[in-house]
N, C-alpha and C positions, 0 to 999 in steps of 0.2 A: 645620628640616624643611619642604622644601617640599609644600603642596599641591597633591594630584593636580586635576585639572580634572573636571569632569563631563562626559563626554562624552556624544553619541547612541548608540555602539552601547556604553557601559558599564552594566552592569548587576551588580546585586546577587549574583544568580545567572543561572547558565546549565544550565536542566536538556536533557542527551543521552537524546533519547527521549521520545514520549509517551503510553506505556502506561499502565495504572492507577497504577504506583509515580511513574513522572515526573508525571503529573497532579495525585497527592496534594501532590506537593512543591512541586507550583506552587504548589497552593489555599494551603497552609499557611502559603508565604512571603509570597503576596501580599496576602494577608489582614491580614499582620501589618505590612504598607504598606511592605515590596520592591520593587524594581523586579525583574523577573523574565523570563524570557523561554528558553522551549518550542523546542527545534531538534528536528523531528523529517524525517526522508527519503523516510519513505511515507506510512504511515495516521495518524491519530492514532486512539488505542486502541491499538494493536498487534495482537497476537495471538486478542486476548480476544474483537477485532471478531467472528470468523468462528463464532465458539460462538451457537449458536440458541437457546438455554436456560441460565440459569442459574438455579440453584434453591437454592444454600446461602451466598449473601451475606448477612449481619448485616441483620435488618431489612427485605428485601425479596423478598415471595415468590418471585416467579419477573418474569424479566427477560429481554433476552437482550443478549451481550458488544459490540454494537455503543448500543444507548441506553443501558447502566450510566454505558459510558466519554464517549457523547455529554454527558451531564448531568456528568460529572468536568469536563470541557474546561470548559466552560458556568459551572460553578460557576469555576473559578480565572479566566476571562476577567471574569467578572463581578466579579472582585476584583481586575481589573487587569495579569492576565496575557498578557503576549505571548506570541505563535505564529509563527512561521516553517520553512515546507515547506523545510528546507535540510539538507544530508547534511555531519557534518562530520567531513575527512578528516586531519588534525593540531591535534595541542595543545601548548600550554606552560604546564604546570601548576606546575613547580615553584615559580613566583615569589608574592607578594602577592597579584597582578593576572594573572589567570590570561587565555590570549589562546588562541582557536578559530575555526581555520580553516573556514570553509564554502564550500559552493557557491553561498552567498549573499554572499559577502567575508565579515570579519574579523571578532568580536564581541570582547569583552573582559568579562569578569564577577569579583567579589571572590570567589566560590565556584562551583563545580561539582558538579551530580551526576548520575552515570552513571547511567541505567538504559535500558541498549538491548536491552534482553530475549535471546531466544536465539532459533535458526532451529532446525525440526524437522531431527531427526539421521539420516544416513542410513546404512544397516544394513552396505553393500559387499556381499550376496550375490551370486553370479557373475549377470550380465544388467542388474545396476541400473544402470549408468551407461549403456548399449545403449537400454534401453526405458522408458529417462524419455523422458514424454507420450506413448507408445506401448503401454502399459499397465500402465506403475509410475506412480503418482501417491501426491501429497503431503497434496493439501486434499481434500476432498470437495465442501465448497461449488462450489467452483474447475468440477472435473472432474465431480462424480458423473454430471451429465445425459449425456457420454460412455458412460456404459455399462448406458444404462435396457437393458431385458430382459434383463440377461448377469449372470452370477456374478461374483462381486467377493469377494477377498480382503482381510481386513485387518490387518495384520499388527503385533501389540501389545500389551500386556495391563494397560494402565492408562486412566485415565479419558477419553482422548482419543481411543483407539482403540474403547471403548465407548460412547462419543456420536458418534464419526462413522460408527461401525457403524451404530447405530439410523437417523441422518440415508441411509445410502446405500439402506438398506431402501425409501424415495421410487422408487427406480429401476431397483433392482437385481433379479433374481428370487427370489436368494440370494445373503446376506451368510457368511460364515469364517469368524470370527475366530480368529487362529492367536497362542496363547500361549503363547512359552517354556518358562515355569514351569509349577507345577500348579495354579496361582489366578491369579485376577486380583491387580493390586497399586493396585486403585483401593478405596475403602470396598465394603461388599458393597449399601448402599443405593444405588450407583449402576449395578455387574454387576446385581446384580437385577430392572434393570429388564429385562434381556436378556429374561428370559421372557415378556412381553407380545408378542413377536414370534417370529412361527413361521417367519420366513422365515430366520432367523437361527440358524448353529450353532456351538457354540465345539468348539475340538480343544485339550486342553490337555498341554502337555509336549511342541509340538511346533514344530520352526525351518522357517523356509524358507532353502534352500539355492543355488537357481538358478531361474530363469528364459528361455524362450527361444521362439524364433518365426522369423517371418519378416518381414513388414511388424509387428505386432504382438503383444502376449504371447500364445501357445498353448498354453503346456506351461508346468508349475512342479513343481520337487521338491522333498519335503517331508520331513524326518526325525522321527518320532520319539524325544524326549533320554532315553527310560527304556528303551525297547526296543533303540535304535539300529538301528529296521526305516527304509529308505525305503523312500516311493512316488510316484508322478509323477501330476499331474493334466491333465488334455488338454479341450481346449478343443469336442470331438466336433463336434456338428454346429451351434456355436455360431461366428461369425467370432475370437474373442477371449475374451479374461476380464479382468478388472481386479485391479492389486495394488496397495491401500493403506497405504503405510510410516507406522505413526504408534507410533515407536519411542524418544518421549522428544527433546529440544533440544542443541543446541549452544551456546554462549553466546556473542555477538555481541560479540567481545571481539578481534578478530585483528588492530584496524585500533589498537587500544590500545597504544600503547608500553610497553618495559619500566619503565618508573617507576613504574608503576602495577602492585603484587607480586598475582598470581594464582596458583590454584592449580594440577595438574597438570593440567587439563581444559581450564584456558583461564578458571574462572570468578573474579572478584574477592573478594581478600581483606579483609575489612572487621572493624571491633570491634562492639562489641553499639549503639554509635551508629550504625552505618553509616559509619564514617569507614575511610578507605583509608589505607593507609600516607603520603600524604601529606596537609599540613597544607591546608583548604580545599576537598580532594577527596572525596566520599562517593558510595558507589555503593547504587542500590536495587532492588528486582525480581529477573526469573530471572536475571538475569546477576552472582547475589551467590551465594556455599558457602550454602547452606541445603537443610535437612531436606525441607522441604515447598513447592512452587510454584504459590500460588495466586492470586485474586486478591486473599482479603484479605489472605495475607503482603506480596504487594506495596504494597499502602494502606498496611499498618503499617510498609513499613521506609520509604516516601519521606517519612510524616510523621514518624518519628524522624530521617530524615535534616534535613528541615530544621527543625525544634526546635535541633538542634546547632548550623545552620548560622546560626542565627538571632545566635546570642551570637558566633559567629565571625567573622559581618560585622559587627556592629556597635562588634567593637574596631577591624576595621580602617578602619571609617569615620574612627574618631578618630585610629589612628596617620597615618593617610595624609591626612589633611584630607580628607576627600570629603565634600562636604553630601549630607545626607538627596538621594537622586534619585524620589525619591516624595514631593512635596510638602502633595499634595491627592488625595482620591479618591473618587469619588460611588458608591456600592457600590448596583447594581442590588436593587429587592426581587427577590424569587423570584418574584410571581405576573407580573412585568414582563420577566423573565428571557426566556418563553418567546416572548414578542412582540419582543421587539429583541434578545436574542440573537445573531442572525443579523446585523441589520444592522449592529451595534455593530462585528460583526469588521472589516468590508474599513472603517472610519473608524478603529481602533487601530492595522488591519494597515497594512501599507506592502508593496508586493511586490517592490520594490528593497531594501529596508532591515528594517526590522525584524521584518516578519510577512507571511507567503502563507497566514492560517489561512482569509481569506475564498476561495483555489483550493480550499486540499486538505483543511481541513477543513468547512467549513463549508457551500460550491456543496453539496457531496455528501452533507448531512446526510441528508434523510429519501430523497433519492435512493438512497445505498446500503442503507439499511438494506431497500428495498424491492429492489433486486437482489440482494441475498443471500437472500432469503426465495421466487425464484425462479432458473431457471438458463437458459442459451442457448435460444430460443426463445419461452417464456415472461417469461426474464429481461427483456427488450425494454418487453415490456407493462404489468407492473410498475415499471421504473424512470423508463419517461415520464408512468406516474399521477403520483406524487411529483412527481416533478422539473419535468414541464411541465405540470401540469394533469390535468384529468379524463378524459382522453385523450391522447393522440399524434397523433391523427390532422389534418392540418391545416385539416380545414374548419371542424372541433367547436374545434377551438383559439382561432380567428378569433373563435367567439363564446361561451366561454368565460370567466371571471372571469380568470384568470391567464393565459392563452394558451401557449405553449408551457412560459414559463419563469415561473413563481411570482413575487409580488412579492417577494417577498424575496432570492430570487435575484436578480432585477435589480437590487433597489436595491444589493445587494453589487455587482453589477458594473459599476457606475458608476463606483463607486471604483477599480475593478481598471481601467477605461478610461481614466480619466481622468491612471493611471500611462505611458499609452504614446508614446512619441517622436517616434510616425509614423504617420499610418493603414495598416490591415489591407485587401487584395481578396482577397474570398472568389469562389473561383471557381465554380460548382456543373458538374460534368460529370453528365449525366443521361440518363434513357432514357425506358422507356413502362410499368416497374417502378412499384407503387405506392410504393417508398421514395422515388423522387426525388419523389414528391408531400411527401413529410414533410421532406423535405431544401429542397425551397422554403419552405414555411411556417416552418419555426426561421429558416431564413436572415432574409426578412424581419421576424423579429418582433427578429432581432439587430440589423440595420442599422438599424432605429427608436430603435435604445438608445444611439448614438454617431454621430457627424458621423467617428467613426475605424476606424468597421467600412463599408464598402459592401458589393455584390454583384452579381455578374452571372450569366447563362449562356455557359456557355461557347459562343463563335460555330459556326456551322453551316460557315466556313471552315475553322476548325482541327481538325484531325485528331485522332480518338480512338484511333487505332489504337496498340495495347498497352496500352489502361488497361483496369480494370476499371471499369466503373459499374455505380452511381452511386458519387460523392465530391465531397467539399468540398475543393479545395484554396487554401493560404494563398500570397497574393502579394505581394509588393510595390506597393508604388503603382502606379510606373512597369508593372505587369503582370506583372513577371520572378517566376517559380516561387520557394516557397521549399524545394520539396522535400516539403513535409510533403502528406497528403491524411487524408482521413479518409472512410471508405467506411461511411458511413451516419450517424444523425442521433445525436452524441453525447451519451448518456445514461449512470446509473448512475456505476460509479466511473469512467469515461472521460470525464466531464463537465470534469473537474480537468484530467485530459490536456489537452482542446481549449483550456483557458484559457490556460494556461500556455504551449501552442503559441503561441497567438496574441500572448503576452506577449511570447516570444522573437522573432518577425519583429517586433511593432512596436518591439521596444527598451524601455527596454535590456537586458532579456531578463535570463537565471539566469547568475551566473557558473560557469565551468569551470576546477577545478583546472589547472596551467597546465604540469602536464606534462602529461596529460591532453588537455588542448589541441590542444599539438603535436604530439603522436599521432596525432590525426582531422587537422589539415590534414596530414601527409605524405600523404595518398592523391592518387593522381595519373591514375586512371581512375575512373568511375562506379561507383557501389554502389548498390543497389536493394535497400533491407529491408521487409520484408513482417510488422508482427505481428499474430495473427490472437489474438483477444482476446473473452472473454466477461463480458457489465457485471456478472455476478456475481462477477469473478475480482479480489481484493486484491490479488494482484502483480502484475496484469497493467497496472497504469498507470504504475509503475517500468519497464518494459520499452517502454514505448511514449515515455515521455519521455524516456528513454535514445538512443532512434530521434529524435527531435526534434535534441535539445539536438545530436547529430551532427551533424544535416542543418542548424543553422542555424550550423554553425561551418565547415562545409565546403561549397561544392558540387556537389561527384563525390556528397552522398549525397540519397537519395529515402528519407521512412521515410511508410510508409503504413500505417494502424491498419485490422482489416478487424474486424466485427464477425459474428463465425462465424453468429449467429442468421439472417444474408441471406445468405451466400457459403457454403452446403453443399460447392459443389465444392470448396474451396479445402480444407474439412479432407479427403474422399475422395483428393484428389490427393498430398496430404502427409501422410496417415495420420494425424490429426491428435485424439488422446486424452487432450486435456491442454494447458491455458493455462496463460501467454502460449506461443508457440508464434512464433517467430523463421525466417523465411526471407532467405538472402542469398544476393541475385543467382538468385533461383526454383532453387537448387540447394540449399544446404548449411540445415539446418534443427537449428535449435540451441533448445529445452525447458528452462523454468526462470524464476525471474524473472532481470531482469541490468539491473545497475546500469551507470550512462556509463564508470566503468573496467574494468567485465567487457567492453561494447560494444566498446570504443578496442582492447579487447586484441584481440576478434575481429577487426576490421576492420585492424589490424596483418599477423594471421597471413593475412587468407582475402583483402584487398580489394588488395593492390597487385603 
C-alpha cells in the first residue's frame, strides 16, 4: 500500500457552507485536532445573519443571527479552522479522497459535508417575475428603507414572515400579512407578538394571486381560500406598495450531482448520523429532509455530522498512510479570542490558497452587523462608525484613534497586501460633493498601509465626461483602467467587495470556472454594468463581484458599484425598489442576487 503524501490543499474535511450547521462541524472537527477547512461563496452565517433577534437559542437570551454565527466562526478558527470565500462548482465524491472544485482552484479532503442551506422560495403568482425590485421583494433588511411611508404586503404565514413583518413596521405605515391558511404555522409565542403593533394586520385564509403596475407594483389581487371571493387592492393616492415573499426555502442543492440521492424537492437524503448515501459524505442544516428548520437543528445535525465523521477519517488515515495533518495546535483562550480574533484570520488565511476569511468574513465583522441594524441612507453612517472609526468624516478621521479603518482591519490587511503580484492605482474622479471629501481621506489613510496601493486625482486634462462622480477607480500601474470603479467610500458589506477587487487587478486574483471563463472573453464590443447596492444589503456583494471578476477577465467590461444612499437619481431613473439592482449598457436592468455564471449567461445573451 502506498502512502498518500500530505498535501497543502489536503484536508481532513471540507465543510460546503458556512451557516450554523457548517460552523458547528468545523468547531467539532477542529477541536478534535482536524485539519478542516470552511468553503463558503457569500456570507459566513448564511441566512441566520439577516434575523435581528433571536430569542429561543439554548442558553442565550436574546441575540441577533449575525453575532450568534460571528462567535460560531470565531470559536472553530480558534481551534484551527480554515476559511475560504470560494464557491464550489463540481465534486468527486465517490473515491477515498474526495476532490472540490472551487473558484479558489482545487481542494481535496478525506470527508465532506454539505450544508448550503436553501434560498427563500418563490410563490410564481402572475407579476412576480415582472416586479422583482419593483415591488416584489425578498429581504426586508435588503429593501424595507424602499418603501418607508407606503403599505407593504407580506405574504407568509410562519416565522419569518412574522419577524419581517414586525421589522417592516420601521418604515412602512402598514404592514399585511397575507396567510394562506387559517393560523400562522409558526409557535403562537412568536404570532403573538403581532399584537404589540397596531400598524399591523393579519388577513387569514387568504392567497395572493397577481400583481401589476406600470413602472412599479400598484394593484394586487387577492382571494380569499374559504369564500373564493376576490378583491383587488390599489395603490390610490400612494406611488406604489410593497410585496414581501417570505413563503418558506428552496434547498441549495441544484449544483449537486446525482450521486448524491435527494428527495422530490431537491432536499438531501441522509440517516439519523447525517450520512448521505455515500460513504464520507454527510450533509447538515436546511438543506437535509427535516421536520423542523432552525438554528438549533442545524447545530445539532453538523455536530452529529462530524462525531461520525471523526471515526471515518481516522481509519482512512491508516488505510491510506496519511500522517496526522494537525500536528500541533495552540487553542486560543476565550477572554483572548475577542482581541486577536480578527487578526489571527488574514496570518491562517491565505487569499490564493487556503482561506479569504480575513475579506469576507472577518473585514466585515462589526462593519456588517452595524449595516444591517440601519438601511440606505442611514446605512452609510452606521457602517463607517464600525468599520472606520468614530466617524466617516475625514477630518475627525485624521485625528481619531483608528482613522478611517480600525486597527484591526489593517493589520488584517497587510496580510491581504502583502498577497498581491503587482501594485494597485487608485484613481479618485471627484467633484465639490462632500463624498469626494470622504473618498480622499480613506484613500490616503489606504496608500499609508502598502508601498502596493498609491493614489492620485484624476488630472484636470482628462475628461470626465460620461462618468458619474464621485469614484475610486482601480488601475494598473502602467495607468490602464481596470474597469472596476466604485462610487463612494466602500463600507459595510461592500467593504469585502473593494478588497477582493483590488486582489483581482493586483494578482493573482480568484480563479474562474473555466468554461465560465470563456464565456466572458467571447464578448467582442463594450459592456457597462452598473450595480446599484445598499451596505445593508447581503446579496448585494455576490452581485457586485460578479461585476468584478468579469471586468478583470475581459476588457469590453466596466462594472461600477453605486452606492444608492449618494446616487438618488439613479434609483428614480431605474425604478429602483430593491438591491442589488443590475444595469447593462444603462438599458436592460436585471434584480436579484447573481452569481459569475448567472452574469457570463447574461452577458452571453444581452453583450455581443
Amino acid at each position: 500500500m502506498n502512502a498518500v503524501k500530505a498535501e497543502e490543499n489536503l484536508y481532513d474535511l471540507a465543510v460546503v457552507g458556512g451557516g450554523p450547521a457548517g460552523l458547528t462541524a468545523a468547531l467539532y472537527m477542529a477541536r478534535a485536532k482536524y485539519r478542516v477547512l470552511v468553503l463558503e461563496k457569500a456570507e459566513i452565517g448564511g441566512q441566520i445573519t439577516i434575523t435581528a433577534e433571536i430569542v429561543n437559542y439554548p442558553g442565550i437570551v436574546k441575540t441577533s443571527g449575525k453575532e450568534l454565527t460571528e462567535n460560531m466562526r470565531r470559536q472553530a478558527e480558534n481551534f484551527g479552522a480554515e476559511f475560504a470565500a470560494a464557491e464550489v462548482f463540481a465534486m468527486e465524491l465517490t473515491g477515498d479522497i474526495k476532490i472540490l472544485r472551487t473558484t479558489k482552484g482545487e481542494y481535496r479532503a478525506l470527508g465532506v459535508i454539505l450544508a448550503t442551506g436553501a434560498n427563500p422560495r418563490k410563490l410564481g403568482f402572475k407579476g412576480e417575475r415582472e416586479f422583482q425590485g419593483r415591488g416584489v421583494a425578498y429581504c426586508a433588511t435588503c429593501d424595507g428603507e424602499f418603501f418607508s411611508g407606503l403599505h407593504v404586503f407580506v405574504i407568509g404565514g410562519g416565522f419569518a414572515a412574522v419577524e419581517e413583518g414586525i421589522f417592516l413596521t420601521k418604515y412602512a405605515k402598514k404592514v399585511t400579512i397575507i396567510v394562506r391558511k387559517n393560523e400562522f404555522s409558526c409557535a403562537r409565542t412568536v404570532s403573538d407578538q403581532l399584537e404589540n403593533y397596531g400598524n399591523i394586520e393579519v388577513l387569514f385564509e387568504t392567497e395572493l394571486l397577481e400583481v401589476g403596475g406600470q413602472d412599479i407594483v400598484t394593484y394586487a389581487r387577492f382571494r380569499n381560500n374559504r369564500t373564493q371571493k376576490e378583491w383587488v387592492h390599489e395603490a390610490g393616492d400612494d406611488p406604489g406598495f410593497g410585496v414581501f415573499v417570505f413563503a418558506g426555502y428552496v434547498p441549495n442543492t441544484d449544483w449537486i450531482g446525482p450521486e448524491v440521492k435527494k428527495d422530490a424537492h431537491g432536499y438531501l437524503l441522509t440517516d439519523h448520523d447525517q450520512k448521505t448515501n455515500l460513504d464520507g459524505v454527510y450533509a447538515a442544516g436546511d438543506v437535509c429532509v427535516k421536520n423542523l428548520r432552525q438554528v438549533v437543528t442545524a447545530v445539532s445535525d453538523g455536530a452529529a455530522a462530524a462525531a461520525s465523521l471523526e471515526k471515518v477519517v481516522s481509519e482512512l488515515h491508516a488505510k491510506l498512510g496519511i500522517p496526522e495533518l494537525v500536528s500541533e495546535r495552540k487553542v486560543q483562550q476565550p477572554e483572548k479570542a475577542e482581541l486577536s480574533g480578527k487578526a489571527e484570520s488574514s496570518v491562517k488565511a491565505e487569499l490564493s490558497g487556503k482561506a479569504e476569511s480575513s475579506v469576507k468574513t472577518e473585514l466585515s465583522g462589526k462593519a456588517e452587523t452595524a449595516a444591517k441594524t440601519e438601511l440606505p441612507g442611514k446605512a452609510e453612517t452606521a457602517a463607517k462608525t464600525e468599520l472606520f472609526g468614530k466617524t466617516g468624516s475625514p477630518a475627525a478621521a485624521e485625528n481619531s484613534g483608528d482613522g478611517f479603518l480600525s486597527s484591526q482591519v489593517r493589520e488584517q490587511l497587510q496580510g491581504v497586501f502583502a498577497k498581491f503580484s503587482q501594485p494597485v492605482l487608485l484613481k479618485a474622479w471627484l467633484n465639490e460633493e462632500p463624498l469626494s471629501g470622504e473618498i480622499t481621506g480613506f484613500l490616503r489613510e489606504l496608500e499609508g498601509m502598502s508601498d502596493k496601493l498609491t493614489w492620485k486625482k484624476a488630472e484636470a486634462g482628462e475628461s470626465a465626461e460620461g462618468r458619474i462622480l464621485p469614484s475610486i477607480e482601480l488601475c494598473y500601474p502602467d495607468g490602464r483602467s481596470s474597469g472596476i470603479q466604485f462610487h463612494g467610500v466602500p463600507g459595510g458589506h461592500e467593504f469585502n467587495s473593494f478588497v477582493i477587487a483590488l486582489y483581482n487587478v493586483a494578482g493573482p486574483g480568484q480563479e474562474i470556472q473555466q468554461e465560465i471563463k470563456e464565456q466572458i472573453e467571447k464578448l467582442d464590443r463594450p459592456v457597462n454594468l452598473k450595480v446599484l447596492v445598499s451596505l445593508s444589503c447581503t446579496m448585494c456583494p455576490d452581485t457586485v463581484m460578479a461585476a468584478q471578476k468579469a471586468a478583470a477577465v475581459s476588457e469590453y467590461v466596466e462594472a461600477e458599484m453605486f452606492d444608492l444612499a449618494h446616487f438618488p437619481k439613479l434609483k428614480e431613473k431605474y425604478k429602483v425598489m430593491s438591491v442589488p439592482c443590475m444595469i447593462l449598457n444603462d438599458e436592460k436592468v436585471f434584480f436579484g442576487k447573481k452569481g459569475i455564471g448567472d452574469l457570463a449567461a447574461i452577458l452571453s445573451e444581452n453583450g455581443n
